[in-house]
C-alpha positions as CSV (number, residue, x, y, z in Angstrom):
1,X,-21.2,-122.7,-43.3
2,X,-21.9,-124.8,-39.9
3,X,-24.3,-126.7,-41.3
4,X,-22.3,-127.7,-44.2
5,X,-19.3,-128.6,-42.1
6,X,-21.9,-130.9,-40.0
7,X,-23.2,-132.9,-43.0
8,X,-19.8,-133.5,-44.1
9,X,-18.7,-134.8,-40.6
10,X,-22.1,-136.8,-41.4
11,X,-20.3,-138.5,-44.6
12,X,-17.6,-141.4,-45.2
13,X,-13.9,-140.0,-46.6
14,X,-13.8,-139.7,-49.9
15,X,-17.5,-140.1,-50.6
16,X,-19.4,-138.0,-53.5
17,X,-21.6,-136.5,-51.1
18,X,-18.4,-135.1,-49.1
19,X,-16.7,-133.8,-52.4
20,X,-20.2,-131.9,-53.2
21,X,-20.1,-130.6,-50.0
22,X,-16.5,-129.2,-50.0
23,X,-17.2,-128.0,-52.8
24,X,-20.2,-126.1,-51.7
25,X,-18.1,-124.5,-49.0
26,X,-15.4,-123.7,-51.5
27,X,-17.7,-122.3,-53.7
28,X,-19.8,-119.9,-51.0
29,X,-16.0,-119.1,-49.4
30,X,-13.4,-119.4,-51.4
31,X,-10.6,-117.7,-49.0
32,X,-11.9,-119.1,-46.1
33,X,-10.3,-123.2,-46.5
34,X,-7.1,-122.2,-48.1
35,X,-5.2,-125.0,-49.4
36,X,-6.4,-127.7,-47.0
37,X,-7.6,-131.0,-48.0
38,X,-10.9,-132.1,-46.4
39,X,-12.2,-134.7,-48.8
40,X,-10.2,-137.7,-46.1
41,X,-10.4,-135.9,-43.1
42,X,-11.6,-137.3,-39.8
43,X,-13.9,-135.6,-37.3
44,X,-11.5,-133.8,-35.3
45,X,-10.0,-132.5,-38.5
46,X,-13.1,-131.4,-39.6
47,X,-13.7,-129.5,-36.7
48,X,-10.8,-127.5,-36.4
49,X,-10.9,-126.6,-40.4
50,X,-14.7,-125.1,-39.2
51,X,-13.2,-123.4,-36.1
52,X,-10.4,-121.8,-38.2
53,X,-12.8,-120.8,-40.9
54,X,-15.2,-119.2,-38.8
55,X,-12.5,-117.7,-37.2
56,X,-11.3,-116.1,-40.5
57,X,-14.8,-115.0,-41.7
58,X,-15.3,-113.5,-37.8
59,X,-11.8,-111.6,-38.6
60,X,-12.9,-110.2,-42.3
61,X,-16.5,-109.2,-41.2
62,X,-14.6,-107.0,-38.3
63,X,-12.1,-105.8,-41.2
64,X,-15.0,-104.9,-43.0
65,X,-16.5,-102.7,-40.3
66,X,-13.4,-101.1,-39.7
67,X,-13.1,-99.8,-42.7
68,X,-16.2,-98.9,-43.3
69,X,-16.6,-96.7,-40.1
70,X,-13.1,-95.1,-41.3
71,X,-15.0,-94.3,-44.9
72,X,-17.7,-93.2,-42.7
73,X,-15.8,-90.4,-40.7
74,X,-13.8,-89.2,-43.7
């Protein structure tokens, strides 16, 4: 997911190349960008979006393991 949020800091607003990419991310995490629109942001935008998204998959990964170490002990 890092290195797609790179190439698309990489890429001009509203380019084809960014709209593949975003939709690359999209596609491989579908919960992860919610309802925010990348396709014009700048580079600070894009950097927070990445931060918050790897905070989110950091967050359902530990979720994940939580409840599998419940399942575990049942």
């Amino acid at each position: 997911m890092n290195r797609l949020f790179e190439a698309m800091k990489r890429t001009e607003p509203h380019s084809e190349r960014r709209k593949q990419l975003l939709q690359e991310i999209n596609d491989k995490y579908p919960d992860l960008l919610g309802n925010q629109n990348l396709e014009a942001a700048n580079e600070r935008e894009l950097e927070e979006a990445r931060r918050k998204a790897n905070d989110e998959l950091e967050r359902s990964i530990y979720l994940q393991s939580l409840k599998e170490t419940r399942e575990e002990r049942r």
